[in-house]
C-alpha positions as CSV (number, residue, x, y, z in Angstrom):
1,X,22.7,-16.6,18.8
2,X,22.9,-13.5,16.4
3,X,20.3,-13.8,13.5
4,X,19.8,-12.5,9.9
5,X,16.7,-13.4,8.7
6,X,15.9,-12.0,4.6
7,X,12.9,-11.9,3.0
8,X,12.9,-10.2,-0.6
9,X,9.3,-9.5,0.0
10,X,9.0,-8.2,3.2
11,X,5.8,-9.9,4.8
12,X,4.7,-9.5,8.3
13,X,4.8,-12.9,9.3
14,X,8.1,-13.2,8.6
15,X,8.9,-9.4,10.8
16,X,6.8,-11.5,13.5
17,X,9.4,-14.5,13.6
18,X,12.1,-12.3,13.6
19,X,10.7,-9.9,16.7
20,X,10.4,-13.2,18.4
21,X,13.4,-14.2,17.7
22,X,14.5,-11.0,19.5
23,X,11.8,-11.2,22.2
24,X,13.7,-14.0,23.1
25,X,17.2,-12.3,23.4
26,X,18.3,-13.6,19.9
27,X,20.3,-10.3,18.4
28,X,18.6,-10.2,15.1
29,X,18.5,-8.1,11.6
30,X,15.9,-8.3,9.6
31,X,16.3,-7.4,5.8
32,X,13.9,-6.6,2.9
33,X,14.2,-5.4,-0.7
34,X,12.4,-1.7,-0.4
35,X,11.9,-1.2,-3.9
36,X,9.8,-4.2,-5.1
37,X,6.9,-2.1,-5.1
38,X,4.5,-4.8,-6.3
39,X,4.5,-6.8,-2.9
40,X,2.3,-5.7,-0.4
41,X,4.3,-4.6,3.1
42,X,4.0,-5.7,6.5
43,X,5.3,-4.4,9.7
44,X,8.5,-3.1,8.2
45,X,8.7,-0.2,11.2
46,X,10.4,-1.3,14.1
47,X,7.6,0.4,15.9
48,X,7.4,0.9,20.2
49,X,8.4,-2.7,20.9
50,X,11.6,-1.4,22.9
51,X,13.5,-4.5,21.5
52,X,17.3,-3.0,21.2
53,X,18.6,-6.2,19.9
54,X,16.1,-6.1,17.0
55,X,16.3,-3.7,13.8
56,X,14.8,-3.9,10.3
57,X,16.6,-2.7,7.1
58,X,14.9,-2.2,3.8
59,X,17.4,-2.5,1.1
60,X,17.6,-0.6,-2.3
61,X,19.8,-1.3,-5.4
62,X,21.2,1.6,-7.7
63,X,19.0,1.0,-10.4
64,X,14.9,0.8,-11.5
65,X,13.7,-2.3,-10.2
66,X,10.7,-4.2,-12.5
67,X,9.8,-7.2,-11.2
68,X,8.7,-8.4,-14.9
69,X,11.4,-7.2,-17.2
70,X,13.2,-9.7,-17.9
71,X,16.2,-7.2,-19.3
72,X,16.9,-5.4,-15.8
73,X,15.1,-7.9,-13.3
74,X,18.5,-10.1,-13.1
75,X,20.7,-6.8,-12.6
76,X,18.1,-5.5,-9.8
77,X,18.3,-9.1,-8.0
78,X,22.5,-9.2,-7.9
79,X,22.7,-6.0,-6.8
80,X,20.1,-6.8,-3.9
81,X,22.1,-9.9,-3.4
82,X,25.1,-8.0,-2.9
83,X,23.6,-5.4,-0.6
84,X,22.5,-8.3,1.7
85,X,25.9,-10.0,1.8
86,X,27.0,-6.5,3.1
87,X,24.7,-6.7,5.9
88,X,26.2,-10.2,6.6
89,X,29.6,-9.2,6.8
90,X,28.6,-6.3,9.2
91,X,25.9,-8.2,11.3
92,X,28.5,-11.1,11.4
93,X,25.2,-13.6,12.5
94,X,25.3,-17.3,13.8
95,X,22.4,-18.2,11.8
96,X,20.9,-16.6,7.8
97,X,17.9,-17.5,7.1
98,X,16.4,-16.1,3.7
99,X,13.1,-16.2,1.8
100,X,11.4,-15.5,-1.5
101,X,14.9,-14.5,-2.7
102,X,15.8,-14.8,-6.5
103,X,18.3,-17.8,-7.0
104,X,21.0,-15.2,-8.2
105,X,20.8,-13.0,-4.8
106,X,20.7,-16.4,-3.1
107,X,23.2,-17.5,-4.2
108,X,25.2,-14.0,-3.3
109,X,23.9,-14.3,0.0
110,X,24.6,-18.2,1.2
111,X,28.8,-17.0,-0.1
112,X,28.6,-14.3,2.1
113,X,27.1,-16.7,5.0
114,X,29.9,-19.6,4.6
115,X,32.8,-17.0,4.4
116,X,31.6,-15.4,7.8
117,X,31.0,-19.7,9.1
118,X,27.1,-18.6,9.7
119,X,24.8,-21.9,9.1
120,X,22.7,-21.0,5.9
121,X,19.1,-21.9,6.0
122,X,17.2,-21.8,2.8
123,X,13.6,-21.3,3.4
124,X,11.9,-22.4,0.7
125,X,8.7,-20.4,0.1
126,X,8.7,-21.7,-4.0
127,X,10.5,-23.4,-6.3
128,X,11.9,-20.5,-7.8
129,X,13.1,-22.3,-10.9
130,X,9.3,-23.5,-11.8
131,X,8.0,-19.8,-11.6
132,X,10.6,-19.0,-14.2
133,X,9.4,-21.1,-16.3
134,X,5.8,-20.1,-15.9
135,X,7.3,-16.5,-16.8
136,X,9.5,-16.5,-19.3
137,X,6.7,-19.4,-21.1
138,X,4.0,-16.7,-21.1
139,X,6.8,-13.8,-22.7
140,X,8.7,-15.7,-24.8
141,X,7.2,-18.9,-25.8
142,X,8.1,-22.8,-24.6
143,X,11.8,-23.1,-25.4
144,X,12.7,-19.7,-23.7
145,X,10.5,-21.5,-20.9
146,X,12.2,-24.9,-20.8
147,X,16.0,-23.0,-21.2
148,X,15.1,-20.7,-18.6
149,X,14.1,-23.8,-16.4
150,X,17.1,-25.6,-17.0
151,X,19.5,-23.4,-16.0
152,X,17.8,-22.0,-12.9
153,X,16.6,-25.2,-12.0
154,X,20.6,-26.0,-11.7
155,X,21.5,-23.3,-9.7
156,X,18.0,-24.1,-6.9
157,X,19.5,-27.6,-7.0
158,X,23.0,-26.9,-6.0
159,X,22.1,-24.2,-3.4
160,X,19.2,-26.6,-1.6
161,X,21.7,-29.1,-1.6
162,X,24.6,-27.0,-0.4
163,X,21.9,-25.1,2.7
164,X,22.9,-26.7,5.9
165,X,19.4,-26.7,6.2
166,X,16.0,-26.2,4.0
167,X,12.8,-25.2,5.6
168,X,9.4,-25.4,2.8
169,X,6.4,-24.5,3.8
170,X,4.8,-27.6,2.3
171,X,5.0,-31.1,2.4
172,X,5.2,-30.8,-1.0
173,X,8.3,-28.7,-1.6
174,X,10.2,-31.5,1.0
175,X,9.7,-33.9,-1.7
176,X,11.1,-32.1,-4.4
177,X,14.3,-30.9,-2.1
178,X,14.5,-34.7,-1.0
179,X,14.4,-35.3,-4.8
180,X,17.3,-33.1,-6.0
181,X,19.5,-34.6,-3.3
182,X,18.7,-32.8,0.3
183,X,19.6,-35.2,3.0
184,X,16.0,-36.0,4.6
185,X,17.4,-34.6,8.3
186,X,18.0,-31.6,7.1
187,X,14.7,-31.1,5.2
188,X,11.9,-29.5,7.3
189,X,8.8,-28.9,6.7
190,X,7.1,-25.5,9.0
191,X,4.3,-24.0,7.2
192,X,3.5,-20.4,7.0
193,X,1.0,-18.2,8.9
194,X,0.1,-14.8,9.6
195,X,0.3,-13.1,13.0
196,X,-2.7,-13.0,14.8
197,X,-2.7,-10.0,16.4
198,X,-2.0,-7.5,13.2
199,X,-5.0,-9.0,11.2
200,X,-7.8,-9.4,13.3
201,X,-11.6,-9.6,12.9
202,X,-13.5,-6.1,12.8
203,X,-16.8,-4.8,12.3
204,X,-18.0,-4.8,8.4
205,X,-19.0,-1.5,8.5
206,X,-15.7,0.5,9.9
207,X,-13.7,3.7,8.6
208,X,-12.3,2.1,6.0
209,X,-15.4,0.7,4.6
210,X,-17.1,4.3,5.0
211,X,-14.1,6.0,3.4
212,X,-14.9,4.1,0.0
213,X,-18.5,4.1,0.3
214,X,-18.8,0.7,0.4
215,X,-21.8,0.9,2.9
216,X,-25.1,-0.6,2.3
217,X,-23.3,-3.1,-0.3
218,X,-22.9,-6.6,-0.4
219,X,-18.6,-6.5,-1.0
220,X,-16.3,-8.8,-2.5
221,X,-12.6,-8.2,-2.1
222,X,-9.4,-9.4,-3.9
223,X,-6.1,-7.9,-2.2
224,X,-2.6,-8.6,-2.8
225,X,0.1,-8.9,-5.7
226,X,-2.2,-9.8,-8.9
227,X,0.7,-11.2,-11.2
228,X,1.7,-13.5,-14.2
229,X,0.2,-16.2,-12.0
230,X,-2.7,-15.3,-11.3
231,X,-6.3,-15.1,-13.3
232,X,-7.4,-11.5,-13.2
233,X,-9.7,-12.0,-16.2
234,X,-11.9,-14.5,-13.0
235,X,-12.0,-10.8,-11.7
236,X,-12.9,-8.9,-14.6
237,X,-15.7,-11.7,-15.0
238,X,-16.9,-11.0,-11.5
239,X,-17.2,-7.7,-12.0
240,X,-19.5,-7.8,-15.2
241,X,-21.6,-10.7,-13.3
242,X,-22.2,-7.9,-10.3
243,X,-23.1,-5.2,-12.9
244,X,-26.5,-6.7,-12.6
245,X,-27.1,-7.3,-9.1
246,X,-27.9,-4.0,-7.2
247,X,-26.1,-2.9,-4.2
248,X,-22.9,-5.9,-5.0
249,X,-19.3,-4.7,-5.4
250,X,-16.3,-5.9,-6.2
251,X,-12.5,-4.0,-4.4
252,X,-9.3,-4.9,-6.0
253,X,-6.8,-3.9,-4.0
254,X,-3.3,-4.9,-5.9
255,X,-0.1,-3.9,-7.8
256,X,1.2,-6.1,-10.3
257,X,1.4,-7.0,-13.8
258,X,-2.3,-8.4,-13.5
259,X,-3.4,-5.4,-11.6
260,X,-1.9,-3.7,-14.9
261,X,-4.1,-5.9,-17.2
262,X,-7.2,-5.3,-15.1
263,X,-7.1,-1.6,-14.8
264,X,-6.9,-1.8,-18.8
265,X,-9.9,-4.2,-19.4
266,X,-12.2,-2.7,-16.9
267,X,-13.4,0.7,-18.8
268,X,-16.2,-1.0,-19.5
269,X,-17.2,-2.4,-16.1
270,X,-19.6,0.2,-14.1
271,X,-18.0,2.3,-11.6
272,X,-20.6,1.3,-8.5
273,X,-19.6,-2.7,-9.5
274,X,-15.9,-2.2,-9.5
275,X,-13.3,-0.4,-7.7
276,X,-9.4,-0.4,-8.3
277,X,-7.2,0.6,-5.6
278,X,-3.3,0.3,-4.6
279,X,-2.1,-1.0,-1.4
280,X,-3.5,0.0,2.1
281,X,-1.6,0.8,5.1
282,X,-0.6,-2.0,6.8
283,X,-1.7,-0.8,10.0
284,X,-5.6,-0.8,8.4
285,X,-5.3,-4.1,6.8
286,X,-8.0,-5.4,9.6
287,X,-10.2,-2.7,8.9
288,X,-9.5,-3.2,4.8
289,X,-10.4,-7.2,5.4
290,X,-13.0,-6.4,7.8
291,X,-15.0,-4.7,5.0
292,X,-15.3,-7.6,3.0
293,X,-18.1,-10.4,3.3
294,X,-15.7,-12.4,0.9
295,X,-12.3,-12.2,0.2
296,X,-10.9,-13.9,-2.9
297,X,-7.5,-15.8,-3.6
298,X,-6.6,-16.5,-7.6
299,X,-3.9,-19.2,-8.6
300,X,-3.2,-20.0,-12.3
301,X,-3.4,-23.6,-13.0
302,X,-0.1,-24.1,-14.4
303,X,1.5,-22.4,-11.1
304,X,0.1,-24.8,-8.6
305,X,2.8,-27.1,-8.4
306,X,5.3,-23.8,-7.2
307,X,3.4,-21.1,-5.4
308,X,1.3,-21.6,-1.7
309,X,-0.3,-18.1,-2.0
310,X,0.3,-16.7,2.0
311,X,-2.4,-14.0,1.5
312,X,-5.0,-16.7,2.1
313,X,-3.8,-17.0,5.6
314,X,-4.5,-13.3,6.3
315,X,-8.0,-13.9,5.2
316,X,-7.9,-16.8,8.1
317,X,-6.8,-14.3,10.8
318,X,-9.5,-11.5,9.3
319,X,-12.6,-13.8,10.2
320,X,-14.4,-13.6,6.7
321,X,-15.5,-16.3,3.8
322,X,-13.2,-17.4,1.4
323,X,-13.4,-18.3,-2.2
324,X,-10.1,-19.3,-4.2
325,X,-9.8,-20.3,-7.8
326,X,-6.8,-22.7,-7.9
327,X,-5.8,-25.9,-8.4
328,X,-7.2,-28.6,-6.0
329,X,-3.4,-30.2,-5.2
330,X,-2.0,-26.5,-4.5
331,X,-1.5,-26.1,-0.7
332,X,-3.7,-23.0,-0.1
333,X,-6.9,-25.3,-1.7
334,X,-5.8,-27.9,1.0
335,X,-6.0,-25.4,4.0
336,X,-9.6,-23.5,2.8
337,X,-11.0,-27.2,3.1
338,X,-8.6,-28.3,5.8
339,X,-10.5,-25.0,7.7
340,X,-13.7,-25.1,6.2
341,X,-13.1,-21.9,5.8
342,X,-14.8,-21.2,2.3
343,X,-15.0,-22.1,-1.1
344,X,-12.7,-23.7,-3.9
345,X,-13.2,-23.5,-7.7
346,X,-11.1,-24.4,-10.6
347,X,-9.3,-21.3,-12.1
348,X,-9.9,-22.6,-15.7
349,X,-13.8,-21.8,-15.2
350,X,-15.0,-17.9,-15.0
351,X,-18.2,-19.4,-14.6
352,X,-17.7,-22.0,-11.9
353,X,-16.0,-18.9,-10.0
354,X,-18.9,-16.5,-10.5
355,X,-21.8,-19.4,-9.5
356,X,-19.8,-19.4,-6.2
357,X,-19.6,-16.4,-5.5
358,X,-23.3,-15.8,-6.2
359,X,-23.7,-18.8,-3.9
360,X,-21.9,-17.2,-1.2
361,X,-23.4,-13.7,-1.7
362,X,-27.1,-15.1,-1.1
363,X,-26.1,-17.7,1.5
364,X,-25.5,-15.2,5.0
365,X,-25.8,-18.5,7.1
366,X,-22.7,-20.6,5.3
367,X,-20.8,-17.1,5.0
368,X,-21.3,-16.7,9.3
369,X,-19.8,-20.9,9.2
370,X,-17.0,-20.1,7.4
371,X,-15.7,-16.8,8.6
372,X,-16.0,-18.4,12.0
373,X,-13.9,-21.6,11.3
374,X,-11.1,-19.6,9.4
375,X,-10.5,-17.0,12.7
376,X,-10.9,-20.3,14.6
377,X,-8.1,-22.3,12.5
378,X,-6.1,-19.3,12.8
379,X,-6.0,-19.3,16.5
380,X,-5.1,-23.0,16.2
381,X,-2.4,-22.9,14.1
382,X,-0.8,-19.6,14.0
383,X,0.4,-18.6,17.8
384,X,4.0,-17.1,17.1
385,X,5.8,-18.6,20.2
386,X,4.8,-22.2,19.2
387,X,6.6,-21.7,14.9
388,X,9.8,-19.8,16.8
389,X,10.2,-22.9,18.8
390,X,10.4,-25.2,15.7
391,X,12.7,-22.7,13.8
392,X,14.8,-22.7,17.0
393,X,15.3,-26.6,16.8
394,X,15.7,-26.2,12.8
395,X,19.0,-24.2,13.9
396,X,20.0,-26.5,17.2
397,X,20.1,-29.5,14.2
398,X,21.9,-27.3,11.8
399,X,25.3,-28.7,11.7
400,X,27.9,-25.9,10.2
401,X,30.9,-28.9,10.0
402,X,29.4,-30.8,7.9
């Protein structure tokens, strides 16, 4: 079976599926937009794996890419669309699976699948037409929201229904697809991980810790894409708390229109409290996470019905604490409990977030408890061979005559 698997954002558990799938003598292509700059990378060399039937492209479009301008981000997204339907027609897979992809590029891309008769599986990582909203609310008020919504809300509709099959990473999302019409056998639900043996647990202090001088500190740690949906001012508020505690810091690690806001808030916000960094090397992130006594997840309120942050599950696979703002239904909340991995706050609270993380700055004992029951989950739920074998039978159900 020849596979193209396409994720717009290029995350290593999704490079980990597709080496497996190629592990297991599944030709496979890999593809990834290489200009959105404000995701975090994973994996995306080949590297010494000596898999011939495996290869990884990173796509770029003629033209600036900026993931919130809402004037050239629809131009960017067609023209990646396009350049992915190139790869289809050359690749000529069996099986496309795609993630995170805009609904324009999508729908670009599941054309290009049906003309070369390739099942089309839609892996649904959010509902795309719900972070629209969210976006296009916050820059140009409710009824630019609610239009916005409407039409792309249309569009996710007609191409979930049209997939010959939909895989969302929550039970959640399954609902809504079953909702707008997906036939129930052709909705799964497989939900994400991250591979356990690029993010593993290190010793706090390490190169990476040394490098920055975070020695001798007690360190907090936010990393990842700090966007429209997320609540950098929790950070900002962090970071003021800590400018009275000796020896605490706070690394931000991020790219995004949030990291953006942050950089230009925090003037005020002492040096030895604070530190502002862009994205690591991949091949250090265990060292990065390693660093951290706690590592912090943000989620906006209004985006907890749409978006199952997947940098939480990194943090599960590092072996440290956990403290997340977001909303008690969204499905990162649910696995921090389901793990006992760490601590959940509201998001609409700066102070609720800063009482826990003093709570887990002077509490070494429930720290230790937690860091060890998130590597532990990790190891439960997160072995690669076990998630190829349920995408496998995804595609084995996948009728293209229907």
């Amino acid at each position: 079976m020849r596979i193209l698997v396409n994720d717009f954002c290029g995350h290593a558990f999704q490079i980990e599926l597709s080496r497996e799938f190629a592990r297991r003598g599944h030709p496979t292509l890999h593809t990834y937009f290489a200009d959105n700059l404000s995701t975090p990378k994973g994996g995306v060399e080949c590297g010494e794996d000596g898999l011939s039937n495996f290869s990884i492209a990173g796509l770029s479009v003629p033209m600036k890419f900026s993931k919130h301008s809402l004037r050239t981000r629809r131009r960017a997204d067609i023209a990646y669309g396009e350049a992915v339907a190139a790869r289809v027609a050359a690749f000529k897979p069996d099986v496309v699976i795609s993630a995170n992809m805009p609904l324009d590029a999508q729908n670009i891309l599941a054309n290009a699948a049906r003309r070369q008769h390739a099942k089309f599986v839609f892996w649904l990582q959010d509902v795309y037409s719900s972070a629209v909203r969210f976006v296009v609310k916050k820059k140009l008020g409710a009824l630019a929201g609610l239009l916005g919504e409407w039409h792309y809300e249309r569009l996710e509709k007609r191409l979930l229904r049209e997939a010959d099959a939909v895989v969302c990473i929550v039970p959640g999302f399954k609902r809504i697809a079953t909702e707008w019409g997906v036939a129930p056998e052709r909705a799964f639900t497989i939900e994400n991980w991250s591979p356990l043996d690029e993010v593993r647990p290190t010793e706090r202090n390490n190169a990476w810790s040394r490098e920055f001088g975070l020695d001798g500190k007690f360190r907090f740690m936010y990393s990842g894409t700090l966007g429209m949906k997320h609540r950098p001012e929790l950070l900002l508020a962090l970071a003021r708390a800590l400018e009275t505690v000796p020896d605490a810091h706070l690394t931000v690690i991020a790219a995004g229109a949030g990291a953006d806001w942050l950089r230009e808030n925090a003037g005020a916000v002492r040096k030895d409290a604070l530190t502002l960094l862009p994205f690591q090397p991949y091949e250090r992130i265990s060292e990065v996470f390693g660093a951290a006594d706690t590592l912090i997840g943000l989620l906006d309120s209004e985006a907890g019905a749409f978006s199952a942050p997947s940098k939480i599950l990194s943090y599960l696979c590092a072996g440290r604490a956990v403290l997340l703002a977001a909303p008690p239904q969204n499905h990162a909340a649910t696995v921090i409990e389901r793990a006992e991995a760490g601590l959940v706050v509201s998001p609409d609270s700066a102070e609720d977030f800063v009482s826990a993380a003093k709570l887990l700055m002077e509490n070494a004992e429930l720290r230790a408890r937690y860091a060890a029951n998130a590597r532990a989950y990790a190891e439960r739920s997160f072995p690669i061979e076990g998630i190829a074998d349920r995408f496998l039978e995804v595609f084995s159900k996948t009728d293209r005559k229907r």
